[in-house]
N, C-alpha and C positions, 0 to 999 in steps of 0.2 A: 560493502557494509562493514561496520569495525565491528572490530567482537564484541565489544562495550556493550554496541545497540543491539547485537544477534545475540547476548548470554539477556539481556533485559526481557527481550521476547521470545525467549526459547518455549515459552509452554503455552504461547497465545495464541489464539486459534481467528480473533476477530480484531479486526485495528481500526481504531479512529480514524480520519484524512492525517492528521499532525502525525498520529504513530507512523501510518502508513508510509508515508515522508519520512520520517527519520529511520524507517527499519531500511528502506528502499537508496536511501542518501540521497533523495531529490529535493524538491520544495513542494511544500504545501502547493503550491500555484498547480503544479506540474500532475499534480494529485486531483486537484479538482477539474481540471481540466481533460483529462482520463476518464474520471467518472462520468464527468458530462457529455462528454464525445462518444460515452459506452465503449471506450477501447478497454476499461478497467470495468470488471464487474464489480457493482457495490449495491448493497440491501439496505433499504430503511427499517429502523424501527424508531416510530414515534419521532423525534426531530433529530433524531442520534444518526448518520451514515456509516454501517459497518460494512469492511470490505474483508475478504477473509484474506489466511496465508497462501496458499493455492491459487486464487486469483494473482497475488498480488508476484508471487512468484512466475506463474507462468505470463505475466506484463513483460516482469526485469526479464524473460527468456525471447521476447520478442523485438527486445530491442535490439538496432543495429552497432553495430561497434566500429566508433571512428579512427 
């Protein structure tokens, strides 16, 4: 993650799929595809998909490293 994207979302608590994606440095794709698999936890409201930090954090900690 650059700083750039980690000083943008320092005090956000809930992210879009596209935030999600950009805090995480993956692709949209990659996001939605998590969500849908339920490997990423993420809550609807209304047609909005918020995933929180804590989720999205403890993803990036399951990944394996090549």
């Amino acid at each position: 993650m650059s700083d750039e994207s980690a000083d943008r979302y320092r005090f956000k608590r809930g992210f879009s799929r596209e935030q999600a994606a950009d805090y995480c440095g993956v692709s949209i794709y990659k996001v939605a595809i998590a969500v849908r698999q339920n490997t990423l936890p993420a809550r609807r409201h209304g047609k909005d998909t918020i995933i929180f930090r804590e989720d999205l954090d403890a993803w990036m900690d399951g990944w394996e490293i090549a």
